[in-house]
C-alpha positions in Angstrom: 0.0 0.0 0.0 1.3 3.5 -1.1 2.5 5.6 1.8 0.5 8.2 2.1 1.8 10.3 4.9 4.7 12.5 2.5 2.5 12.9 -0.6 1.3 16.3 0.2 5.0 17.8 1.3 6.1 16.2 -2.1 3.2 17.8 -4.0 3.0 21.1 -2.6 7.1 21.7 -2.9 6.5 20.3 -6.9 3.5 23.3 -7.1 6.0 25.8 -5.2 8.4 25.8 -8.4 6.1 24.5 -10.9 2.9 25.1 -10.3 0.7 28.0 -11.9 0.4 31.4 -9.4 -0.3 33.8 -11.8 -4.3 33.1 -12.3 -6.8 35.6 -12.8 -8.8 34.0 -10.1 -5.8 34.0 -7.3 -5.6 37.9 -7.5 -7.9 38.5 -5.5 -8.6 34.9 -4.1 -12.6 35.3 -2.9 -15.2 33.5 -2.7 -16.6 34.6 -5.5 -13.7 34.5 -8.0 -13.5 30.8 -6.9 -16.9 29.8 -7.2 -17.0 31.1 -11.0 -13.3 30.1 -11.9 -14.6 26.3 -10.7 -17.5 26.4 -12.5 -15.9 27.7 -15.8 -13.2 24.8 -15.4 -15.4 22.1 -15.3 -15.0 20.7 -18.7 -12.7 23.4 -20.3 -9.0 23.9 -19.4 -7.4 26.7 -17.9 -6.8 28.4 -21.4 -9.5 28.7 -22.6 -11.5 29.5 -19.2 -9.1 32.9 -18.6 -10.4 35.1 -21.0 -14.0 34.0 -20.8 -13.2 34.9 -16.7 -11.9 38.1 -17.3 -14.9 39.3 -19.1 -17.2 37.6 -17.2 -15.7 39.3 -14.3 -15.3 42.9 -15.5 -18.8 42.6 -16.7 -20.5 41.1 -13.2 -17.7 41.4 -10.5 -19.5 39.9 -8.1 -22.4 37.8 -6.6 -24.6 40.5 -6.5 -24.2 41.5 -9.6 -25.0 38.2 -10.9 -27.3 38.1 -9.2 -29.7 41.1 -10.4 -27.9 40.6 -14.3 -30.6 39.6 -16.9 -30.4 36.0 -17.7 -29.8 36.6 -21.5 -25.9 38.7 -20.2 -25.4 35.8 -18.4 -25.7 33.5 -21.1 -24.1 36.0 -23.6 -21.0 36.5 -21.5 -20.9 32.2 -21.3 -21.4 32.1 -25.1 -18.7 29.8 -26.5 -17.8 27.9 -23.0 -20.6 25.2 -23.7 -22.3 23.5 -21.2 -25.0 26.2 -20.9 -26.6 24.2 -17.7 -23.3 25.6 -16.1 -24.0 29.0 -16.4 -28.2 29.3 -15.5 -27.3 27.1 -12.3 -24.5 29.6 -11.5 -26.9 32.4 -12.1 -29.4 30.3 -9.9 -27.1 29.8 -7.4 -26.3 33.9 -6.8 -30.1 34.5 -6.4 -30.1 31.9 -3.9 -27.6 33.6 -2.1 -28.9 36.9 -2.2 -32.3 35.1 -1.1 -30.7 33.3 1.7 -27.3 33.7 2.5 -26.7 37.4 2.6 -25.6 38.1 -0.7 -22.8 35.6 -0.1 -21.6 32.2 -0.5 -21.9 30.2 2.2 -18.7 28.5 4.3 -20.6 25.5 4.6 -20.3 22.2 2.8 -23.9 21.3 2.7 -25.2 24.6 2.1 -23.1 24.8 -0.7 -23.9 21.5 -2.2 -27.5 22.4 -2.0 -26.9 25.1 -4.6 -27.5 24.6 -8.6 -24.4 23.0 -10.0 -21.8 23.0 -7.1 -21.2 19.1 -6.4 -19.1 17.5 -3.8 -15.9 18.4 -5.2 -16.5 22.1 -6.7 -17.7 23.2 -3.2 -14.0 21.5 -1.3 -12.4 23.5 -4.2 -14.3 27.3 -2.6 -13.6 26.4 1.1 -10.0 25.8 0.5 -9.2 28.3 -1.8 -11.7 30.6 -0.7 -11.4 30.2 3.0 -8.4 27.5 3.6 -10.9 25.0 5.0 -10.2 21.3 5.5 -12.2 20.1 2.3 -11.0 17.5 0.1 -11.4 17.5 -3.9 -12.1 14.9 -6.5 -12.3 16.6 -9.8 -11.0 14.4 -13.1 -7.4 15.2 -12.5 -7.3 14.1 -8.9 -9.4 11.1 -9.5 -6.7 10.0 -12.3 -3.7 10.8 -10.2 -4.8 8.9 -7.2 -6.1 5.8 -9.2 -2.4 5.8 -11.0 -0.9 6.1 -7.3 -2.8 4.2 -5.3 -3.6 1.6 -8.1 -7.0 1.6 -7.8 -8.7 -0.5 -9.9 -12.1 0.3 -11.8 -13.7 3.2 -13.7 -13.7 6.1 -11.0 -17.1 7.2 -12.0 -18.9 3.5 -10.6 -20.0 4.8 -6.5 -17.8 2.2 -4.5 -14.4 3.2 -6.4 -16.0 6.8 -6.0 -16.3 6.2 -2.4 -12.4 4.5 -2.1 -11.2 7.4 -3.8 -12.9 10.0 -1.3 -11.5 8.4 1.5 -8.2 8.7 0.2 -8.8 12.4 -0.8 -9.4 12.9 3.0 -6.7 11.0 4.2 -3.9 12.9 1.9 -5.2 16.4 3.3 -2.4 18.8 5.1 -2.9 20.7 8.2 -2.1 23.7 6.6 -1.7 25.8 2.8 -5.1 23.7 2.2 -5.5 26.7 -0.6 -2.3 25.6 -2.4 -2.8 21.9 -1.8 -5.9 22.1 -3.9 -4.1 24.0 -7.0 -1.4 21.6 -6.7 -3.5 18.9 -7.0 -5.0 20.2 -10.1 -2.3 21.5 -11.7 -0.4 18.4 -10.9 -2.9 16.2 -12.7 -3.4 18.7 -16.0 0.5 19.5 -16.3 2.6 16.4 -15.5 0.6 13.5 -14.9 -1.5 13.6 -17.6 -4.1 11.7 -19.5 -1.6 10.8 -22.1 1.9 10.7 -21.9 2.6 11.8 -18.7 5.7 13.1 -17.4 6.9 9.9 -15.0 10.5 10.4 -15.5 10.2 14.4 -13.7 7.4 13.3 -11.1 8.2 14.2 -7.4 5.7 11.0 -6.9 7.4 8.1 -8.8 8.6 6.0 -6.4 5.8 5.7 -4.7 3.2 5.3 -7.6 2.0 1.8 -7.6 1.1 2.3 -11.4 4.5 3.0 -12.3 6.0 0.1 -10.7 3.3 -2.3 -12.0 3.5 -0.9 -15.4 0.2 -0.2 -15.1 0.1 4.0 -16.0 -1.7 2.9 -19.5 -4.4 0.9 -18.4 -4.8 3.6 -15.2 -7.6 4.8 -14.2 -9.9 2.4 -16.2 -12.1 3.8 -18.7 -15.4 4.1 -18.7 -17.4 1.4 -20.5 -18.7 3.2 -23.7 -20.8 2.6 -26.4 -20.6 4.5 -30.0 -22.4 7.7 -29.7 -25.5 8.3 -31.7 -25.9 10.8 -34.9 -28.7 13.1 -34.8 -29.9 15.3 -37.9 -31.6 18.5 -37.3 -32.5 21.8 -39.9 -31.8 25.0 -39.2 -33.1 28.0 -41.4 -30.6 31.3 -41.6 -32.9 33.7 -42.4 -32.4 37.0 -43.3 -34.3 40.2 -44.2 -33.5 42.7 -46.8 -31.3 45.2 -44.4 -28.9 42.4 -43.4 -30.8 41.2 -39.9 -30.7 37.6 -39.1 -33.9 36.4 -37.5 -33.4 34.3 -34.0 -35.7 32.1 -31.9 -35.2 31.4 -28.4 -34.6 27.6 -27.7 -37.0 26.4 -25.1 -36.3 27.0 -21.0 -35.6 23.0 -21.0 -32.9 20.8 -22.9 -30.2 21.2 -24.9 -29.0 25.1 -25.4 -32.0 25.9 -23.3 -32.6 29.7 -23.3 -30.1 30.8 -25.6 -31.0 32.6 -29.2 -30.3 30.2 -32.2 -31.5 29.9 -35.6 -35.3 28.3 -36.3 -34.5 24.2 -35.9 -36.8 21.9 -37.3 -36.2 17.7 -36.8 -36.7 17.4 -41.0 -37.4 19.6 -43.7 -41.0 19.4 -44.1 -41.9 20.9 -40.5 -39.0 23.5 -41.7 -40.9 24.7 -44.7 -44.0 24.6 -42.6 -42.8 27.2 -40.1 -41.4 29.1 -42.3 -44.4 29.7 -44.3 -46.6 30.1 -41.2 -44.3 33.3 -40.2 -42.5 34.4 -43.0 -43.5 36.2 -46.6 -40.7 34.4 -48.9 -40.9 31.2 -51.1 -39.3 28.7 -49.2 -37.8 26.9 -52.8 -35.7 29.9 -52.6 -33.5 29.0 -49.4 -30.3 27.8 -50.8 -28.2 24.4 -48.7 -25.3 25.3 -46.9 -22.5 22.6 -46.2 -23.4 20.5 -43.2 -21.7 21.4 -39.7 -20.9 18.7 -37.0 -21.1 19.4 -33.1 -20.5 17.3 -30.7 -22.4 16.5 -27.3 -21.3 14.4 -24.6 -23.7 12.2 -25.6 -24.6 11.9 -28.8 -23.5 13.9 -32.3 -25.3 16.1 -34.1 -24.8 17.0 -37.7 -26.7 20.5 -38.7 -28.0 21.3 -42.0 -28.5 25.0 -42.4 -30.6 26.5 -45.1 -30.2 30.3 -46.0 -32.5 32.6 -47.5 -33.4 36.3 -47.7 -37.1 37.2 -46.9 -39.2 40.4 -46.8 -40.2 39.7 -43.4 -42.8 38.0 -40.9 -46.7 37.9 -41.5 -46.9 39.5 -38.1 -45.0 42.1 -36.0 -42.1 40.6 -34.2 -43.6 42.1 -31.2 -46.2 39.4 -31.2 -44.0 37.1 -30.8 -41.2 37.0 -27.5 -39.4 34.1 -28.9 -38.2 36.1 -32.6 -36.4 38.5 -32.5 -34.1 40.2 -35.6 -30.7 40.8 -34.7 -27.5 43.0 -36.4 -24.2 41.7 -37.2 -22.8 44.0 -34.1 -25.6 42.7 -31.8 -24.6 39.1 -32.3 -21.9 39.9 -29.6 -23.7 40.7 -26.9 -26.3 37.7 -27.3 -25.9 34.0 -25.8 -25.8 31.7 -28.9 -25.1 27.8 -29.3 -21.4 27.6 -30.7 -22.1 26.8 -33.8 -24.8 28.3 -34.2 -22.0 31.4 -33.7 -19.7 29.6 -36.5 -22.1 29.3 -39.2 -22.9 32.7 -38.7 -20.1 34.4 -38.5 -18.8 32.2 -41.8 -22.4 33.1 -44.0 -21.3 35.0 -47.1 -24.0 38.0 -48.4 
């Protein structure tokens, strides 16, 4: 059995020369910065997430603000991270607090964990940053550095190697710097011992890593069983009036891109050319194929086939209806849209 009484003094020296110091969210460290910088890295590495922080931050500096923002900044400021769900629970979550907490986050496990879209892990990661609580972490990177380790057998995400792993977690913790012993932990797992090829020959952990001596960092931590992913086909229609304006529809409050502005989406092109000649003046003959874009989901793939066409504009004021709306080239900036939604139309031609 691995030793696990020096792996923290080992780790947090290795973070002390080599780990990163210099993020946005650890100038200042609060509560607030943490909770958004965690919620932003789930699923998306640390370069992409900075910029998308920054502006995020300069636009809504802090829970309040969130807070009292309109649902349609927040999404527009998240536009391009993915993973919408991440950013109405986080705007969920600030009401809450204002509601309940003060305007603050609470330094509570379980009152955290009760909020939208802070798990077990992402609220350990705000009360030792945040506050340099006692909370252990379990996020992709430390799951995969303490099955390689430990050599712990079995796909992390099943609930008893779930449960091994958390115990460990809690065992490893230092009495003190439990701020830097979570960013070492991370950074350890996305810098050196990586998914692929990882950096055994410079790890401060080697000698003790029971998949290095059992040859085992390959086959570490087991995969999860998988099955090919399903393709989907969907229509979407680019429509566009005489002055330029692309016309958007607001995806339902449930379900994939929920809430955002995308294009009119129709399962096949029948129903397409039914809607479009319920609510538009135009001959839908006229709407000319674009080449096919592919997105994918974490569970299944879905190849889009746009349609453009230029019309001379609804059968009834837009006004009538909350979920169209016309929109500018310049206003596309400012609005929460679906990625590639965002790609095909910043790549249409006029």
């Amino acid at each position: 059995m691995t030793d696990a009484s020096d792996i923290a003094p080992r780790l947090l020296a290795w973070f002390d020369r080599h780990g990163r110091h210099d993020l946005p969210w650890q100038h200042p460290r609060t509560p607030y910065r943490v909770w958004l910088s965690e919620i932003m890295l789930q699923q998306t590495q640390v370069s992409v997430v900075v910029g998308y922080f920054n502006r995020f931050i300069d636009v809504l500096p802090d829970l309040p603000a969130l807070a009292s923002a309109p649902q349609d900044q927040v999404l527009a400021l998240w536009s391009g991270l993915g993973y919408y769900a991440r950013a109405r629970n986080l705007h969920a979550a600030a009401k809450l607090c204002v509601a309940r907490h003060g305007g603050n986050l609470p330094r509570d496990l379980d009152a955290l964990v009760a909020l939208p879209g802070i798990g077990r892990s992402t609220a350990g990661a705000i009360l030792s940053q945040a506050w340099n609580d006692r909370a252990p972490i379990l996020d992709g990177n430390v799951k995969r550095v303490l099955c390689r380790v430990f050599g712990i057998d079995g796909w992390p995400g099943l609930p008893a190697v779930e449960k091994q792993l958390w115990s460990i977690a809690e065992r490893l913790l230092p009495s003190a710097r439990l701020a830097d012993w979570t960013q070492a932990q991370m950074d350890f797992g996305a810098t050196l011992c990586k998914r692929a090829n990882p950096a055994c020959a410079i790890c401060p952990l080697q000698d003790v890593c029971v998949a290095r001596r059992e040859g085992r960092i390959a086959e570490l931590p087991a995969a999860k069983p998988g099955k090919p992913l399903p393709q989907r086909e969907t229509r979407m229609l680019l429509i566009e009036d005489s002055d330029g304006r692309v016309l958007l529809q607001r995806r339902p409050p449930t379900g994939v891109w929920a809430a955002l502005w995308s294009l009119p989406q129709h399962d096949d092109l029948a129903d397409a050319q039914a809607w479009f000649e319920q609510h538009l003046d135009g001959d839908f003959m006229d709407a000319r194929p674009l080449p096919p874009l592919e997105h994918g989901f974490s569970h299944y793939r879905l190849r889009i086939h746009p349609r453009r066409i230029i019309v001379s504009g609804l059968r009834a004021a837009i006004g009538d209806n909350a979920d169209l709306r016309w929109a500018t080239r310049p206003d596309l900036d400012a609005i929460g849209l679906p990625a590639p939604v965002r790609k095909l139309l910043q790549e249409r031609t006029t």
